[in-house]
RODO-364794 format. One line per 8 residues: number of its first residue (from 1); their letters; for each residue x, y, z of C-alpha. Coordinates in Angstrom, 3 decimals. Example, Ala and Ser with C-alpha at 12.3 -4.5 7.8 and 13.67 -1.06 7.14 Angstrom:
<nodes>
1 = AS = 12.300 -4.500 7.800 | 13.670 -1.060 7.140
</nodes>
This chain:
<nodes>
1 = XXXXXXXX = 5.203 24.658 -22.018 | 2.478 26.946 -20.529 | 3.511 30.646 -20.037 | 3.449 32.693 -17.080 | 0.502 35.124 -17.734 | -2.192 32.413 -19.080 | -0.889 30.429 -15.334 | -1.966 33.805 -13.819
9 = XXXXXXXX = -4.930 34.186 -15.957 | -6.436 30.498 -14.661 | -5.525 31.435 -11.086 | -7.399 34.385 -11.313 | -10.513 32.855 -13.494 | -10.990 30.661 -10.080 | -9.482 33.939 -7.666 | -10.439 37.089 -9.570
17 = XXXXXXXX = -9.090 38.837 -5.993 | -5.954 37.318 -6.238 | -2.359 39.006 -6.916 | -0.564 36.471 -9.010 | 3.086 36.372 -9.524 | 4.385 33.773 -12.126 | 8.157 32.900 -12.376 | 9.426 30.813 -14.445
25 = XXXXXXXX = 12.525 29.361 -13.349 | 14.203 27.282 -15.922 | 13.261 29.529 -19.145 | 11.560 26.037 -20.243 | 8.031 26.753 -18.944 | 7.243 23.890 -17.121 | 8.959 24.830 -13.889 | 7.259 27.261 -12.144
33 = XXXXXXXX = 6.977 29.841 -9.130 | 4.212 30.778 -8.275 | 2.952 33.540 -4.978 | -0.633 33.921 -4.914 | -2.526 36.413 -2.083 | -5.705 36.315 -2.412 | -8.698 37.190 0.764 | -10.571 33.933 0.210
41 = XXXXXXXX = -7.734 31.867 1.392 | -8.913 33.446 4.848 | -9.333 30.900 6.902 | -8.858 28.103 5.002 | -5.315 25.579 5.885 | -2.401 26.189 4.056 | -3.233 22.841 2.476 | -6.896 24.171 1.340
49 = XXXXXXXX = -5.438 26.972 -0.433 | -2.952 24.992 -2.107 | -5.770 22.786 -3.648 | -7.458 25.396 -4.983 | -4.598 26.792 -6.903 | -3.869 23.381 -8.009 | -7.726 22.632 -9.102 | -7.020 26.197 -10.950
57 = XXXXXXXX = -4.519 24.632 -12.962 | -5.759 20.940 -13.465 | -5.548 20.774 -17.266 | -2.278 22.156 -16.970 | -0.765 19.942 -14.042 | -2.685 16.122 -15.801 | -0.987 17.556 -19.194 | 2.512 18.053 -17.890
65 = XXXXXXXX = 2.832 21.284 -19.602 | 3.611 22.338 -16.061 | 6.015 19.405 -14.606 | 6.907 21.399 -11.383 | 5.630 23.982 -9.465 | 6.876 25.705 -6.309 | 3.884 27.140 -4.879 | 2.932 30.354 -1.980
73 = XXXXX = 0.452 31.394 -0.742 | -0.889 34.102 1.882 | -3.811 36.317 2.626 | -3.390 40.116 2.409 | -2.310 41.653 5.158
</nodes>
């Protein structure tokens, strides 16, 4: 079980720029819902960004402590 606001806190570690939002959607805290927005996904695939939101939360994803997690993510408009 990881909870929401140390998910947000690794995101941003990698993103400080980024808006985080961190639902949890089985009160469990391993399935997750995560929106990030953040300017240095400008540019990049949707497929880029993804991976580095997923390299953000490595430790957490090889653990299992998150099992599943839904994942958005945007530039600001």
């Amino acid at each position: 079980m990881v909870q929401p606001e140390a998910v947000a806190a690794a995101i941003r570690q990698l993103l400080p720029d980024a808006q985080v939002q961190v639902e949890d959607l089985t009160g469990g805290g391993d399935h997750l819902q995560v929106h990030v927005v953040s300017e240095q996904f400008r540019d990049l695939s949707r497929v880029k960004q993804h991976q580095l939101v997923y390299g953000a939360l490595k430790q957490e994803l090889a653990s299992e402590a998150i099992h599943a997690l839904a994942l958005q993510t945007s530039c600001p408009t």
